[in-house]
Backbone atoms as SQL, in Angstrom:
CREATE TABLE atoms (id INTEGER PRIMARY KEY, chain TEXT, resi INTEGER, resn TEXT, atom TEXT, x REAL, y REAL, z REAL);
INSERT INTO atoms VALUES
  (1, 'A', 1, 'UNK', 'N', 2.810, 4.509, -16.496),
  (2, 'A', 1, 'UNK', 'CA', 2.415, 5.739, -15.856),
  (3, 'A', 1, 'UNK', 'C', 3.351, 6.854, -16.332),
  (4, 'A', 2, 'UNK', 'N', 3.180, 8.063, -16.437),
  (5, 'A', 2, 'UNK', 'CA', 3.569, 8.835, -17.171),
  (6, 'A', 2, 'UNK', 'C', 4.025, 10.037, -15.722),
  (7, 'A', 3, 'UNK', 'N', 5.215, 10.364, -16.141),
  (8, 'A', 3, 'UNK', 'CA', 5.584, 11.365, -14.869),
  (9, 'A', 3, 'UNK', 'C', 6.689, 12.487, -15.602),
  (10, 'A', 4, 'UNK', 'N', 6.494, 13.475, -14.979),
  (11, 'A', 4, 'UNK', 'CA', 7.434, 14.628, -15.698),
  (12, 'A', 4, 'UNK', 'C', 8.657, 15.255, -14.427),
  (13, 'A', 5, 'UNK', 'N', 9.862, 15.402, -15.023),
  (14, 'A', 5, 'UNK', 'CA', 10.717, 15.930, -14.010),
  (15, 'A', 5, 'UNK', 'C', 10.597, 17.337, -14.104),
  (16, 'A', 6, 'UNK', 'N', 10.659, 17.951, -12.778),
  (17, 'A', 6, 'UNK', 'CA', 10.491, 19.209, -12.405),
  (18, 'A', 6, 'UNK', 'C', 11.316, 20.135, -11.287),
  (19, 'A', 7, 'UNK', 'N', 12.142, 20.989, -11.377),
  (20, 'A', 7, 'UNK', 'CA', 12.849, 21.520, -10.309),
  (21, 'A', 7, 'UNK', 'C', 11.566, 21.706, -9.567),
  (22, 'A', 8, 'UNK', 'N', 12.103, 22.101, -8.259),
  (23, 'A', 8, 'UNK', 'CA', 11.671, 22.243, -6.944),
  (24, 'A', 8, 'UNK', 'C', 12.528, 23.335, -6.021),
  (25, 'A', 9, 'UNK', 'N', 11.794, 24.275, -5.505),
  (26, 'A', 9, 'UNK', 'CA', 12.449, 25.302, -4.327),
  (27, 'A', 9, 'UNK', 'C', 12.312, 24.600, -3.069),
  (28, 'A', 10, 'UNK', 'N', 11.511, 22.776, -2.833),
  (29, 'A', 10, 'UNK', 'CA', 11.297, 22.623, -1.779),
  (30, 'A', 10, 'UNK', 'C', 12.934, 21.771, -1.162),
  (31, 'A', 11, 'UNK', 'N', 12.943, 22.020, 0.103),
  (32, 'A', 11, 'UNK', 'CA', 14.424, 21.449, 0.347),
  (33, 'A', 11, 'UNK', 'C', 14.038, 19.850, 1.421),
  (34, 'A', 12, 'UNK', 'N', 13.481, 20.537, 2.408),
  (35, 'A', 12, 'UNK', 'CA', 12.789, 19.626, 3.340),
  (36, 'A', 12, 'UNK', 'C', 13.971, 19.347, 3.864),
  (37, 'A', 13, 'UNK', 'N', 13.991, 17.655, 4.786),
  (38, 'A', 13, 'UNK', 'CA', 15.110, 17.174, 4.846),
  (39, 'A', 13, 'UNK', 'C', 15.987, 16.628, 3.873),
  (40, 'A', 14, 'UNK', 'N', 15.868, 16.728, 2.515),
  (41, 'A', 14, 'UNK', 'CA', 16.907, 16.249, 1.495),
  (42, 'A', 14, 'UNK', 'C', 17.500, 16.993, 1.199),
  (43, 'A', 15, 'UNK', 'N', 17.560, 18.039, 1.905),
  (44, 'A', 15, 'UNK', 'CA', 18.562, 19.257, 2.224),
  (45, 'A', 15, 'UNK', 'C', 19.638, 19.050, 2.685),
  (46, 'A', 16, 'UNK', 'N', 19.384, 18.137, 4.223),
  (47, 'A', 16, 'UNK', 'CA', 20.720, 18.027, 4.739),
  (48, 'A', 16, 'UNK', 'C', 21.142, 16.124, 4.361),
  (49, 'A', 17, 'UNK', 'N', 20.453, 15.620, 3.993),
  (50, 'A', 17, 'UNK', 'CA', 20.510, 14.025, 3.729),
  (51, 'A', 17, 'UNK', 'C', 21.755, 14.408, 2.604),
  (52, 'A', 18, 'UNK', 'N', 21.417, 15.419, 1.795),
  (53, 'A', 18, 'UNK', 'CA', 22.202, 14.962, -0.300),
  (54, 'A', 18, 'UNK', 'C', 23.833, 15.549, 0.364),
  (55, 'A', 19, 'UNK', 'N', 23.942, 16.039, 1.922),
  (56, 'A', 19, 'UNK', 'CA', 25.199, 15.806, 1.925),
  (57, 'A', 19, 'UNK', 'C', 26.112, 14.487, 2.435),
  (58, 'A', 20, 'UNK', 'N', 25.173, 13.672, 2.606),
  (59, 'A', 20, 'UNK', 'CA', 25.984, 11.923, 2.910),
  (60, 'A', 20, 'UNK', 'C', 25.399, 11.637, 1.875),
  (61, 'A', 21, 'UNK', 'N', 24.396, 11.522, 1.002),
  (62, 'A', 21, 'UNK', 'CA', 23.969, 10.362, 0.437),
  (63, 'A', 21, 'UNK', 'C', 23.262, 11.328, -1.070),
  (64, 'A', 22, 'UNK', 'N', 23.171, 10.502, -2.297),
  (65, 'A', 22, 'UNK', 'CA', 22.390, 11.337, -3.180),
  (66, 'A', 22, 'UNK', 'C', 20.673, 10.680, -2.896),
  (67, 'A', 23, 'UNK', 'N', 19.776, 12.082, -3.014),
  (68, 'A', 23, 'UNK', 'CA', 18.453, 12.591, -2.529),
  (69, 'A', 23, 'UNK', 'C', 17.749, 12.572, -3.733),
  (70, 'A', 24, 'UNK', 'N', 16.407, 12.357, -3.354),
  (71, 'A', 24, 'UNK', 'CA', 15.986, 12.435, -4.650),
  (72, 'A', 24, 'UNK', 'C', 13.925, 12.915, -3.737),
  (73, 'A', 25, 'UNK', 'N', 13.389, 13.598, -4.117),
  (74, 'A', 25, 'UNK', 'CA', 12.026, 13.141, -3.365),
  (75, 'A', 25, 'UNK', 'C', 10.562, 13.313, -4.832),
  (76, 'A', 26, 'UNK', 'N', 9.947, 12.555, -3.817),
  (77, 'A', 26, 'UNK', 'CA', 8.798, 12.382, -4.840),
  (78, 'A', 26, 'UNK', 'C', 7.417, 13.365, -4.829),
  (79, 'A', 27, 'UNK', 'N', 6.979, 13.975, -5.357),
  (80, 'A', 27, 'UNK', 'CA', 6.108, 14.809, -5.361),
  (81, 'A', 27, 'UNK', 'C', 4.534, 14.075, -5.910),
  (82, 'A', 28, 'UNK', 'N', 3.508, 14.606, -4.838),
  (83, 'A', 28, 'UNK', 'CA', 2.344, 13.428, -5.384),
  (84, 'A', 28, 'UNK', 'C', 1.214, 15.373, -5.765),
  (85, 'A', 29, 'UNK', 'N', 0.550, 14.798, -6.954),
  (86, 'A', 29, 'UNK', 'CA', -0.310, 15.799, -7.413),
  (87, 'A', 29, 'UNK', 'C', -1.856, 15.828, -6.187),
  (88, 'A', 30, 'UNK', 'N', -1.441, 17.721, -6.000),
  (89, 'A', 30, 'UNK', 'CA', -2.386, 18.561, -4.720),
  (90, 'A', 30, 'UNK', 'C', -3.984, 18.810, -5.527),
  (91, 'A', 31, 'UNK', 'N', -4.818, 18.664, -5.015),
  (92, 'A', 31, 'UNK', 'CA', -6.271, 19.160, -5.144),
  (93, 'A', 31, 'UNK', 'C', -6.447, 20.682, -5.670),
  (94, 'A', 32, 'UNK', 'N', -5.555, 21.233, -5.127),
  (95, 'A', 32, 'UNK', 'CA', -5.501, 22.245, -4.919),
  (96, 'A', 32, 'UNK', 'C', -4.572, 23.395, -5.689),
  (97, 'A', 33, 'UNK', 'N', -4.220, 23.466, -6.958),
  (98, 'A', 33, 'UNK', 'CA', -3.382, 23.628, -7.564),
  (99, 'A', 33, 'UNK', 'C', -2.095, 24.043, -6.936),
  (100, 'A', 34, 'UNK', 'N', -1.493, 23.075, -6.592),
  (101, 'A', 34, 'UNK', 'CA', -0.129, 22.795, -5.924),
  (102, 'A', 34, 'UNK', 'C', -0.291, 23.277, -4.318),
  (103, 'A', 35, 'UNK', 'N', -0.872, 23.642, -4.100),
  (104, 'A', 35, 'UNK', 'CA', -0.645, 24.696, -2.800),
  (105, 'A', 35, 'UNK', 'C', -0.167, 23.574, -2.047),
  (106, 'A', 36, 'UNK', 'N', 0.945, 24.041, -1.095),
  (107, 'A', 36, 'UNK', 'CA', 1.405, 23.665, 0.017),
  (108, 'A', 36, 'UNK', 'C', 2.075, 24.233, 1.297),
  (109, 'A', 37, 'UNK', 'N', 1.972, 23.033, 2.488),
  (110, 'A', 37, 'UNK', 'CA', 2.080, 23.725, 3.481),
  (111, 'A', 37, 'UNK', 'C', 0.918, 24.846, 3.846),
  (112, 'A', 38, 'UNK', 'N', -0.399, 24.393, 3.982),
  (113, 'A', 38, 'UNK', 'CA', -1.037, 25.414, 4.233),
  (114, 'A', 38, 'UNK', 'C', -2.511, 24.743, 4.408),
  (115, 'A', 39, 'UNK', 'N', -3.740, 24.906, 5.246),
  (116, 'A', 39, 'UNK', 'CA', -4.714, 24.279, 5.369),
  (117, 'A', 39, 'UNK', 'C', -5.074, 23.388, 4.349),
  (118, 'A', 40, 'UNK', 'N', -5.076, 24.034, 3.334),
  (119, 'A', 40, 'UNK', 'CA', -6.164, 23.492, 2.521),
  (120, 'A', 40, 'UNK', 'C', -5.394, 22.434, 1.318),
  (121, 'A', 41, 'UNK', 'N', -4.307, 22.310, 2.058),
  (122, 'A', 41, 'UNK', 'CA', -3.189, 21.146, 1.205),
  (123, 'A', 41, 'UNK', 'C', -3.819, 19.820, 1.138),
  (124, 'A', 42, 'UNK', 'N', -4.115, 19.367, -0.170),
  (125, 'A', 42, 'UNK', 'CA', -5.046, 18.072, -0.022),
  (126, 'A', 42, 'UNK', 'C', -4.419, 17.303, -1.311),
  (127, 'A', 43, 'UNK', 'N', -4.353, 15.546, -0.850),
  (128, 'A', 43, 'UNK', 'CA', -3.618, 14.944, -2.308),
  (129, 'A', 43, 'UNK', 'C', -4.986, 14.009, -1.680),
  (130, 'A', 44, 'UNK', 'N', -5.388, 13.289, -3.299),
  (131, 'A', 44, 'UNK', 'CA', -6.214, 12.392, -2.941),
  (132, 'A', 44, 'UNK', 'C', -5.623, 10.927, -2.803),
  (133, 'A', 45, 'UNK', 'N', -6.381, 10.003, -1.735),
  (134, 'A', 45, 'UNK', 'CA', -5.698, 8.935, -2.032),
  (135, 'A', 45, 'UNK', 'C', -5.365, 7.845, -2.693),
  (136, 'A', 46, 'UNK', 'N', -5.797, 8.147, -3.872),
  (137, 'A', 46, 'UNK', 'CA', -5.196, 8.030, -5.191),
  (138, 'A', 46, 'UNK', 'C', -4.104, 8.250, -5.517),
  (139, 'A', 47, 'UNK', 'N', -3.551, 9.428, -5.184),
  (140, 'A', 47, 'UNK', 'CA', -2.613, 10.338, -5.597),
  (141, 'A', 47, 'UNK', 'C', -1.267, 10.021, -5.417),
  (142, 'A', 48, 'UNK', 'N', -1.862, 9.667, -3.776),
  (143, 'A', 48, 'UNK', 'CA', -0.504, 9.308, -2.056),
  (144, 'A', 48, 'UNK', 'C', -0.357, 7.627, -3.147),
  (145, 'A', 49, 'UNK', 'N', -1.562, 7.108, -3.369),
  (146, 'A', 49, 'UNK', 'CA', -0.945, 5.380, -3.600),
  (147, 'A', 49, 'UNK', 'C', -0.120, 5.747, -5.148),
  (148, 'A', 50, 'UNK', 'N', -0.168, 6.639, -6.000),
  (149, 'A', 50, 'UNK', 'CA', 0.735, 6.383, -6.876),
  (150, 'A', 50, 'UNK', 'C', 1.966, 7.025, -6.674),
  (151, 'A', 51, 'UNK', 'N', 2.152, 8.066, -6.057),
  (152, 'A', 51, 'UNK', 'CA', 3.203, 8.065, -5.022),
  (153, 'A', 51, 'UNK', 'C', 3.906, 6.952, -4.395),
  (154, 'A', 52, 'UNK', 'N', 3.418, 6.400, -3.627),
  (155, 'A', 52, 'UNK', 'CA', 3.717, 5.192, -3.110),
  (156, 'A', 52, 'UNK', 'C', 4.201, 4.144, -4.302),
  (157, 'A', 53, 'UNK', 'N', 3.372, 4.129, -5.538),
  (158, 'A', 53, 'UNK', 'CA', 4.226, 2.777, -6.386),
  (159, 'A', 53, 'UNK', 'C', 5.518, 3.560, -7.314),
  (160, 'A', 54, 'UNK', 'N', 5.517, 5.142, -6.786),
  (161, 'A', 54, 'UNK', 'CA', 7.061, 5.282, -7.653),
  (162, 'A', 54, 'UNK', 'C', 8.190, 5.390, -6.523),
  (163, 'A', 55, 'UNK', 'N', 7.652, 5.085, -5.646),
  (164, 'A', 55, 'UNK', 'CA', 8.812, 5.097, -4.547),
  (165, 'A', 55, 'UNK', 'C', 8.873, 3.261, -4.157),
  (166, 'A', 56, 'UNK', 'N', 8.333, 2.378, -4.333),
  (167, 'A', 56, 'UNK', 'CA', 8.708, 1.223, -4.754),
  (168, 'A', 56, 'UNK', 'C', 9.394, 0.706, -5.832),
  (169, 'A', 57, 'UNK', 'N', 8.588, 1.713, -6.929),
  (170, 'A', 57, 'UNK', 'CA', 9.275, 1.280, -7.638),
  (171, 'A', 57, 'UNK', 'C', 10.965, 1.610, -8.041),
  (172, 'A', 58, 'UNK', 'N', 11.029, 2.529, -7.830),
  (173, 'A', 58, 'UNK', 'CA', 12.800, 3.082, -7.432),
  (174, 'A', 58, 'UNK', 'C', 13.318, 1.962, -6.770),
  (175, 'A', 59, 'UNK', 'N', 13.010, 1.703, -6.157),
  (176, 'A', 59, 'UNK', 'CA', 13.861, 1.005, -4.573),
  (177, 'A', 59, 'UNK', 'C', 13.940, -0.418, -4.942),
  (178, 'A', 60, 'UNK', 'N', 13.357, -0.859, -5.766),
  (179, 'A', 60, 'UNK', 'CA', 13.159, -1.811, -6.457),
  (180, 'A', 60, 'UNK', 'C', 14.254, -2.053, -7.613),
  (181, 'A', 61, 'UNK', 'N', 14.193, -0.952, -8.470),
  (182, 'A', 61, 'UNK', 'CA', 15.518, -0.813, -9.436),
  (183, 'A', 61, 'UNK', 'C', 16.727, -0.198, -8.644),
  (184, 'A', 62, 'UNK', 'N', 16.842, 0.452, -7.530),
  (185, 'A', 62, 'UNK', 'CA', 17.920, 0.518, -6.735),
  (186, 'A', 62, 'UNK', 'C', 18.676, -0.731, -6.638),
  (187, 'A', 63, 'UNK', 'N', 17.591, -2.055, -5.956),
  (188, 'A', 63, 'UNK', 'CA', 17.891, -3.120, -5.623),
  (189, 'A', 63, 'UNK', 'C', 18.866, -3.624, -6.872),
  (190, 'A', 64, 'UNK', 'N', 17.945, -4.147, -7.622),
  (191, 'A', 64, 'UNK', 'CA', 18.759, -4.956, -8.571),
  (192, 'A', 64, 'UNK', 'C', 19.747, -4.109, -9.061),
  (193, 'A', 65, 'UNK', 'N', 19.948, -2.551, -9.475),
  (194, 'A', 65, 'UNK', 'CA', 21.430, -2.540, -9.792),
  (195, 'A', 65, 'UNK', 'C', 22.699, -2.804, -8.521),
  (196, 'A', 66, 'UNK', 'N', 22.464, -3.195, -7.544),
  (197, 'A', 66, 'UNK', 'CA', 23.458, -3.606, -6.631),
  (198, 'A', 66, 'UNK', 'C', 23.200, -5.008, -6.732);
């Protein structure tokens, strides 16, 4: 699967988390050309489940390097 890194203005709670711990969050592609926070904010669920396998999959290679 193919994914691109991208700054972000969003802070959320990994705002106040990246001061105990390093933060990282995952962004899943909007219907809607990006729009967020706002009615018509829509990811398909498609989108949310590949979301979901890069946040396994992290946590997964988290694992084994400890």
């Amino acid at each position: 699967m193919e994914h691109i890194s991208l700054l972000s203005g969003a802070g959320h709670d990994a705002q106040e988390i990246a001061a105990l711990c390093p933060t990282a969050m995952i962004f899943v592609r909007g219907e809607y050309d990006g729009i967020s926070h706002n009615p018509r904010e829509y990811s398909s669920p498609q989108a949310c489940a590949h979301g979901v396998d890069v946040l396994a999959t992290t946590l997964l290679r988290l694992v084994d390097q400890h």
